[in-house]
C-alpha positions as CSV (number, residue, x, y, z in Angstrom):
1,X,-121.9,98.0,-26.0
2,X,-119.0,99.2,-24.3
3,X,-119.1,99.4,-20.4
4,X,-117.2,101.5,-18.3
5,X,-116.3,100.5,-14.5
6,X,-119.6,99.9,-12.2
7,X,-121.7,99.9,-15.1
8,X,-124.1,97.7,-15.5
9,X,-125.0,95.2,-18.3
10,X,-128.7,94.1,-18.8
11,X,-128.5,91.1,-21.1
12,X,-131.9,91.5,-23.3
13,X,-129.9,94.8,-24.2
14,X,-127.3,92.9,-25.6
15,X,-129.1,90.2,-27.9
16,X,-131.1,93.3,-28.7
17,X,-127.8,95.4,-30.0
18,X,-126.6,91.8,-31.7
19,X,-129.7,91.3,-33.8
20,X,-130.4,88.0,-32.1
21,X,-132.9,88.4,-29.0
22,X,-136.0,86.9,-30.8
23,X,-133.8,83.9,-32.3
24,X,-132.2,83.3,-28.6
25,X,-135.7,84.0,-26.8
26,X,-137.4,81.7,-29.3
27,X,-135.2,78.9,-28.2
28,X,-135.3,79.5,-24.6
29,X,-139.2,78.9,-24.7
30,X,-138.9,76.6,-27.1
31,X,-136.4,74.3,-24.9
32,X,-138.4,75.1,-21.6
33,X,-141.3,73.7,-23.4
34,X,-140.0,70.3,-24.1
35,X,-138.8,70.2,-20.8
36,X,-142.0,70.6,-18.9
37,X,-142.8,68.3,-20.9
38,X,-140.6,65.8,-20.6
39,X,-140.6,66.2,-16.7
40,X,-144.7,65.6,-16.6
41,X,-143.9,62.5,-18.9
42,X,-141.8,61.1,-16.3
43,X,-143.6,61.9,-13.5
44,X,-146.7,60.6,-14.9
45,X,-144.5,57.5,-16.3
46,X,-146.0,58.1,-19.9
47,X,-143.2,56.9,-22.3
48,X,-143.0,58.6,-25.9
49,X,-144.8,55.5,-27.7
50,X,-148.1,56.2,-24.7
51,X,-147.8,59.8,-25.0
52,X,-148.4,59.1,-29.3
53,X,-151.3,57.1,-28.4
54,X,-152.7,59.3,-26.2
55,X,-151.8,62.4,-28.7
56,X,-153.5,60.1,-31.4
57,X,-150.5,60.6,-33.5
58,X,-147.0,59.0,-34.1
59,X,-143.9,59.1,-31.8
60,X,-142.0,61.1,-34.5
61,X,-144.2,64.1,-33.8
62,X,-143.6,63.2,-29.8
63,X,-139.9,63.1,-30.9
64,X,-140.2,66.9,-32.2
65,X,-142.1,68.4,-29.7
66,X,-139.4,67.0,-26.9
67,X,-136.9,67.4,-29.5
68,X,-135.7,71.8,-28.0
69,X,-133.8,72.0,-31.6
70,X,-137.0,71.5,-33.1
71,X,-138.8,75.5,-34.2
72,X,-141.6,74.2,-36.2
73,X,-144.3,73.4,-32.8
74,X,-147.4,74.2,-33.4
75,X,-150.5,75.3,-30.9
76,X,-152.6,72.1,-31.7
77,X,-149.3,70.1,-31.0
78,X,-149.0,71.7,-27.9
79,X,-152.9,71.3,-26.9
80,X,-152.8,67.5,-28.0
81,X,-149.7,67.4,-25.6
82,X,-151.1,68.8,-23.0
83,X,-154.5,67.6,-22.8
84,X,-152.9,64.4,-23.1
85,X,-151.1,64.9,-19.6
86,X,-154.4,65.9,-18.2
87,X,-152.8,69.7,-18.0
88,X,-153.7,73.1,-19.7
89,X,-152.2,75.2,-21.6
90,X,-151.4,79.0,-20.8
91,X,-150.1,81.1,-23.3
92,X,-149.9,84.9,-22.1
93,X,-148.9,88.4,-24.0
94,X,-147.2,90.5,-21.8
């Protein structure tokens, strides 16, 4: 994409033109996820060992799901997690 003076640049255009948008928008979500996440863990002062427990699983899948690297979460991972915080989860199409 070449741009010319006062044009503008919409960046979705541009992972779009470079293959990668899904790949980049994948890991966005992806990294906001284990962050909200992280964030209700310490407010709630679960640690990762608690949050296991209360998951009813072991900390290495608490380790992936806060680990943003990690693409292979699944819906019942995320359910588990969250009902385990005493939140819901949302998922939307737009």
């Amino acid at each position: 994409m070449k741009l010319t003076k006062n044009m503008k640049s919409d960046f979705d255009e541009f992972l779009k033109e470079e293959g990668i948008y899904e790949e980049v928008n994948d890991t966005a979500i992806k990294r906001v996820i284990a962050y909200q996440i992280e964030q209700e863990m310490k407010a709630q002062k679960i640690t990762k060992t608690k949050m296991a427990e209360l998951m009813h699983t072991s900390r290495a899948v608490v380790n992936r799901l806060l680990n943003p690297d990690n693409e292979s979460l699944t819906l019942s991972t995320l359910e588990s997690a969250t009902t385990a915080l005493g939140k819901r989860l949302s998922i939307t199409i737009v």
